[in-house]
C-alpha positions in Angstrom: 97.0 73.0 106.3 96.5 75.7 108.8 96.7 79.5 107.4 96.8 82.4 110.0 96.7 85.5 108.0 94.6 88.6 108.2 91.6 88.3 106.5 90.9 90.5 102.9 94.8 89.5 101.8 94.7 87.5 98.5 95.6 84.2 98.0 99.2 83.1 96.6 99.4 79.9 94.9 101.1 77.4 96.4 104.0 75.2 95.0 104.0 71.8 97.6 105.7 68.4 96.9 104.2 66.0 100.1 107.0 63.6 101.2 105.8 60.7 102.8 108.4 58.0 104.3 107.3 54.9 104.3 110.2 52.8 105.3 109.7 50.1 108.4 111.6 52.3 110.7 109.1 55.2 110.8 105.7 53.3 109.8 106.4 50.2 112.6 102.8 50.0 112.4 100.3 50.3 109.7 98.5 53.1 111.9 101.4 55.2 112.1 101.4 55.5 108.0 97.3 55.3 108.5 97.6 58.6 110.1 100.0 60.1 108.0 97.5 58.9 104.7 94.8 60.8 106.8 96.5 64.0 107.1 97.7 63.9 103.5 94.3 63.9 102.1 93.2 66.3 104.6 96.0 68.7 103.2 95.5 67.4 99.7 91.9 68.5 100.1 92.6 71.9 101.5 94.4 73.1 98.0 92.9 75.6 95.5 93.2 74.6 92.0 95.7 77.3 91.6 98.1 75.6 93.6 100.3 73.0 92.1 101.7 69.8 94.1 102.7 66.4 93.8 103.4 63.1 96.4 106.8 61.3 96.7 107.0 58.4 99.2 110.6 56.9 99.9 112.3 54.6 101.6 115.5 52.9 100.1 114.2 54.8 96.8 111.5 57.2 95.8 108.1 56.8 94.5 106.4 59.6 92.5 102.7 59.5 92.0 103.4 62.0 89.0 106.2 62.5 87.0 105.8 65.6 86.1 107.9 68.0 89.2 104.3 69.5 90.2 100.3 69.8 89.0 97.6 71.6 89.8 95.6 70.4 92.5 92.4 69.6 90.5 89.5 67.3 92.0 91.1 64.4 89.5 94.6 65.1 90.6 93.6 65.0 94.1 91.6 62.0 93.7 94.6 60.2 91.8 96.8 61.1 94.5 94.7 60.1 96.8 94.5 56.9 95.2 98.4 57.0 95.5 98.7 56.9 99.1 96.0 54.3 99.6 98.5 51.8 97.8 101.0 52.7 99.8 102.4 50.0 102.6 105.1 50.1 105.0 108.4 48.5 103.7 111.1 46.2 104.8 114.1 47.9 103.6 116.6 50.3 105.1 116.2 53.8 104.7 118.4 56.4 103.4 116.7 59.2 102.9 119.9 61.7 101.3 120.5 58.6 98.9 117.0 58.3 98.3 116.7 61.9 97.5 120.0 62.5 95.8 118.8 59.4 92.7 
């Protein structure tokens, strides 16, 4: 995540749910969703424990790595999230993101 603020301002925590779509149409090739895994833990790595987030990857339906809506982005959380992505492949079936969303 890039910031461009003045320097001296404090920090607000942030509130950030990372929505990854994984369906065939977007991640044709496993280097496409490669990438995106690369600039998730990048921006997963980035976060102050303050801040609060969590990973949902869809394609005909949703995957949560937590259940919980958000939590704080702690070395474990990241790790486990981390974790997440890796096990994440591209899929086969059709996507529908507003269903996928609206379930």
């Amino acid at each position: 995540m890039h910031h461009f603020s003045p320097s001296g301002l404090q920090q607000i925590a942030k509130n950030i749910v990372f929505v990854v779509d994984t369906s065939e149409s977007v991640s044709r090739e496993q280097s496409q969703l490669q990438q995106v895994k690369t600039a998730l833990n990048h921006a997963l790595h980035q976060l102050k424990p303050q801040d609060l987030f969590n990973v949902v990857a869809y394609s005909s339906s949703l995957a949560y790595w937590n259940s919980r809506a958000v939590v704080s982005a702690t070395p474990a959380n990241i790790a486990s999230a981390n974790s997440f992505m890796d096990s994440l492949s591209p899929t086969t079936t059709g996507l529908s993101i507003l269903l996928s969303l609206c379930k």
